[in-house]
C-alpha positions as CSV (number, residue, x, y, z in Angstrom):
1,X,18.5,-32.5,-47.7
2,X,17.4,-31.3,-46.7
3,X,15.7,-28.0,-44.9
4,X,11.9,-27.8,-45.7
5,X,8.6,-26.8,-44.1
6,X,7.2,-29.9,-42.5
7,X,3.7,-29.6,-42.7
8,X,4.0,-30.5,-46.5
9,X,6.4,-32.8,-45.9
10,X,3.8,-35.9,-47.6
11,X,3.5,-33.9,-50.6
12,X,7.1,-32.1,-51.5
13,X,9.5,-34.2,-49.4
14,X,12.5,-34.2,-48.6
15,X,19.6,-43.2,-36.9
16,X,19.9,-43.7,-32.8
17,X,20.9,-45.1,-29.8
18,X,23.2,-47.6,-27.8
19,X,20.1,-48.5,-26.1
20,X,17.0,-49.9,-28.0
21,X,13.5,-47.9,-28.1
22,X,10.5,-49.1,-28.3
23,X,8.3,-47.2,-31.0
24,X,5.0,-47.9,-32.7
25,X,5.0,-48.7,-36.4
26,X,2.1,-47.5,-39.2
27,X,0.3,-50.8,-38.2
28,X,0.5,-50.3,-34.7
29,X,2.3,-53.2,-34.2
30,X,5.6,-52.3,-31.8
31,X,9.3,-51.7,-33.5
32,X,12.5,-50.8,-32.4
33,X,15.1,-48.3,-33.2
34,X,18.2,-49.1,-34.7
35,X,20.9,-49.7,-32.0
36,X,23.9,-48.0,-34.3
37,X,24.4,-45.1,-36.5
38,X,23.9,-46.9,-39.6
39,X,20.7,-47.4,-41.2
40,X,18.9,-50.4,-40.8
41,X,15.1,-51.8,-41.9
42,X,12.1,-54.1,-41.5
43,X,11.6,-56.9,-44.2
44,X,9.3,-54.8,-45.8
45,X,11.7,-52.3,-46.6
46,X,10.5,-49.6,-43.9
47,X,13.0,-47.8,-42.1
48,X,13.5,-48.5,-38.4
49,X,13.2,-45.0,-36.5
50,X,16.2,-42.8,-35.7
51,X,16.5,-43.0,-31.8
52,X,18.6,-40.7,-30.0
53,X,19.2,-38.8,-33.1
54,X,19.1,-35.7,-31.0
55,X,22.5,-36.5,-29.4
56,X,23.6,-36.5,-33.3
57,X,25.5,-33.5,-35.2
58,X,22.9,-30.3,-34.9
59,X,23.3,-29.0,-38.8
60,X,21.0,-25.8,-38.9
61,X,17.5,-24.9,-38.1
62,X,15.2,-22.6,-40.4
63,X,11.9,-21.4,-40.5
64,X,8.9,-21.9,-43.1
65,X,11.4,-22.2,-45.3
66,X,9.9,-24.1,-48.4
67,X,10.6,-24.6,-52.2
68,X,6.7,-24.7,-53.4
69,X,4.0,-21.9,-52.4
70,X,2.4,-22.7,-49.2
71,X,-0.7,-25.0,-48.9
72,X,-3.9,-23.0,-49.4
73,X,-4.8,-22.4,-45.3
74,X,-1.4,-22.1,-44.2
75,X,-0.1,-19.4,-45.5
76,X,-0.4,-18.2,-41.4
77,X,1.1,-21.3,-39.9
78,X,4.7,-21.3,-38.9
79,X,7.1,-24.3,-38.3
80,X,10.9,-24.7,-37.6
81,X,13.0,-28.0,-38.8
82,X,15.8,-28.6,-37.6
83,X,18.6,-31.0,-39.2
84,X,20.7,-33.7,-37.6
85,X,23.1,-36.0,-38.9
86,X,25.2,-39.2,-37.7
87,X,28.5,-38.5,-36.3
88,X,30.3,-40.9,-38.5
89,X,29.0,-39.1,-41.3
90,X,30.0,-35.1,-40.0
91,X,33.5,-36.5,-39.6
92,X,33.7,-38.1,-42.9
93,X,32.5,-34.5,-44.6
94,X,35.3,-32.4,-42.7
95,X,37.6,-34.6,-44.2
96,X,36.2,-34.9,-47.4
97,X,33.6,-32.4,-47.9
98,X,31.5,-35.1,-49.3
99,X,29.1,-37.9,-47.6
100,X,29.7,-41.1,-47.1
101,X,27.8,-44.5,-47.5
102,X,25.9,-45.0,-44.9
103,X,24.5,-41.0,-44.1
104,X,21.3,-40.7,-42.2
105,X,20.2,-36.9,-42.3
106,X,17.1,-36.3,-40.3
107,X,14.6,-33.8,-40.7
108,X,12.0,-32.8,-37.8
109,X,9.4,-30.3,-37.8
110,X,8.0,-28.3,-35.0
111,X,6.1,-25.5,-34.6
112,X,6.7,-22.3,-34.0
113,X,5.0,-20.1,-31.4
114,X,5.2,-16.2,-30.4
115,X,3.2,-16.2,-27.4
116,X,4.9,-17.7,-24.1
117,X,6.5,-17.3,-20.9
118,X,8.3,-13.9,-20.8
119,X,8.8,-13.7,-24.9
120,X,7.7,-10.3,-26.3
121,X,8.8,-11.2,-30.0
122,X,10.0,-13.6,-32.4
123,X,9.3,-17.0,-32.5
124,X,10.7,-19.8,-30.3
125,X,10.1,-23.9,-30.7
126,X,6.9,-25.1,-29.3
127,X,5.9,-28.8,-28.6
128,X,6.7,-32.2,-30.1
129,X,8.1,-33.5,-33.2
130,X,4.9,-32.4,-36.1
131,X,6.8,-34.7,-38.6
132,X,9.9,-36.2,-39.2
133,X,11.9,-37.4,-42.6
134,X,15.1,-39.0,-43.4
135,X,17.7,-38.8,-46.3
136,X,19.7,-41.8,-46.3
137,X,22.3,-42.7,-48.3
138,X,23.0,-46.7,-48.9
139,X,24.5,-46.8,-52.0
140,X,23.9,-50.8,-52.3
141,X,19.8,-50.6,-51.7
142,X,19.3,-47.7,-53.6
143,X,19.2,-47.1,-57.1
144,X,20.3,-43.6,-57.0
145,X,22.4,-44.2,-54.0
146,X,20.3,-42.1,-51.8
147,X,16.6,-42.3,-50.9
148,X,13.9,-40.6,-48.8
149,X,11.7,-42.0,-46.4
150,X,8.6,-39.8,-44.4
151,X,7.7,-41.3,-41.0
152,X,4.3,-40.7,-40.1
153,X,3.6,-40.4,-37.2
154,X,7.3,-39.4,-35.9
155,X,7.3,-42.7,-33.6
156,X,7.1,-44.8,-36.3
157,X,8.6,-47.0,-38.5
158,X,9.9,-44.9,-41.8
159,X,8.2,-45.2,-45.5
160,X,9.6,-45.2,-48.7
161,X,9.6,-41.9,-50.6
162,X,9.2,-43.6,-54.2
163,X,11.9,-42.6,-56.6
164,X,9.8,-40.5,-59.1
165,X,8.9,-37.6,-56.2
166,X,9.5,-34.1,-57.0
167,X,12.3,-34.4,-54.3
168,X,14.4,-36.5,-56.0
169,X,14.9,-34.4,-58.9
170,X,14.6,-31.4,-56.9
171,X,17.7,-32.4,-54.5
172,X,19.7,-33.5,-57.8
173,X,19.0,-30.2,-59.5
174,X,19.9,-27.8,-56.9
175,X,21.7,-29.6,-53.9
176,X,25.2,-27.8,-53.4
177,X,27.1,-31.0,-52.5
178,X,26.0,-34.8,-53.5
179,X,22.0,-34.4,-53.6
180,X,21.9,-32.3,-50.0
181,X,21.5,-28.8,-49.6
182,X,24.7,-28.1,-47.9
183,X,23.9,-24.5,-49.2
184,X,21.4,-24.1,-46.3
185,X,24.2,-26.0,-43.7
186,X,26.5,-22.8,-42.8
187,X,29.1,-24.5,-40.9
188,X,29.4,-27.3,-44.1
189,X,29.0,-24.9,-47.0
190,X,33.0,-23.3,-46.4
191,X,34.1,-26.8,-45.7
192,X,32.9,-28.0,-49.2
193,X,34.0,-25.1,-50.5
194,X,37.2,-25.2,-49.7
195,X,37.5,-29.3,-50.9
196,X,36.1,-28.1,-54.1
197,X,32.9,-30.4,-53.9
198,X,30.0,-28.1,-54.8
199,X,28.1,-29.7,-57.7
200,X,28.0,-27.5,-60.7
201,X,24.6,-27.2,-60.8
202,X,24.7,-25.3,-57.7
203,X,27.5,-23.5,-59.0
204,X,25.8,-22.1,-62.0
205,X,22.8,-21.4,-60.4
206,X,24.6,-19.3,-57.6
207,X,26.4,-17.6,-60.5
208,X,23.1,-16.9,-62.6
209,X,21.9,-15.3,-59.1
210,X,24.8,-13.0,-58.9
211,X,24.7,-12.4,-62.3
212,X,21.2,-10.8,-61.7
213,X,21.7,-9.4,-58.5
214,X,20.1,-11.2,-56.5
């Protein structure tokens, strides 16, 4: 997964606590986070919202980093996102250089200012969460083992990305290791490396690029 720019999240695409949150769903009705690492849903087939999943593994951070053009009227609008995944998961991919079943990578977006406090330059993380996705993989709910859901707002309960998004088939054409962008991940790209689990699509592309100098 994932790094994209957030605020086109809906159109491009593409886990918690000991302690249960409450959260407000699409419906307004109330929900709770899941209470363990793994993923877990409503009956409906919504994803329950990550929870503490900012005391998970911090995998990078980018910004307006995006695999479309920008949206007409944003060309001027900044935003970071910043990628977190479940312990269990980070373990399992130092050992393996792989991901498990039961991965939850999630995505936030938030925006980036210039003007504050003493700053002079640069940009620095302003705000709350703009948006939020997750790339889960459960091999035995998904077809294609792993899946996407957008929540929106951030506080609530996650929605199905359905299979046939550009995502999908983006992710499976250029991810590095099994559908994820560990390209963009640069303490998990020399660990795959060195297990000898980047895909081959990434491998030729990366050789292509070289190949022209890029």
């Amino acid at each position: 997964m994932y790094p994209k720019v957030l605020v086109v999240l809906a159109a491009v695409c593409l886990a918690v606590t000991l302690l249960a949150v409450t959260f407000a769903s699409h419906t307004s009705k109330a929900v709770l986070a899941a209470s363990t690492a793994t993923p877990a849903y409503t009956e409906s087939g919504d994803m329950l919202p990550p929870g503490d999943y900012r005391g998970w593994i911090f995998l990078s951070s980018g910004i307006d980093m995006n695999y479309f053009p920008k949206a007409a009227g944003m060309e001027d609008h900044s935003t970071f996102d910043n990628v977190f995944v479940n312990p269990e998961a980070y373990r399992s991919f130092l050992n393996t250089g792989t991901w498990p079943d039961k991965t939850v990578m999630v995505i936030e977006g938030r925006e980036a200012a210039s003007k504050g406090s003493i700053n002079k330059s640069g940009h620095f993380q302003s705000g709350g969460v703009m948006g939020m996705e997750v790339h889960v993989k459960d091999e035995a709910r998904f077809p294609g083992k792993w899946a996407f859901f957008s929540f929106d707002p951030p506080s609530g309960n996650g929605t199905l990305i359905p299979q046939g998004a550009p995502c999908y088939s983006c992710h499976v054409a250029h991810a590095a290791v099994d559908t994820t962008f560990v390209q963009f991940y640069p303490t998990l790209l020399p660990v795959a490396t060195a297990k000898g689990t980047l895909s081959k699509a990434f491998l030729d592309e990366e050789a292509a690029r070289s190949a022209a100098g890029k």
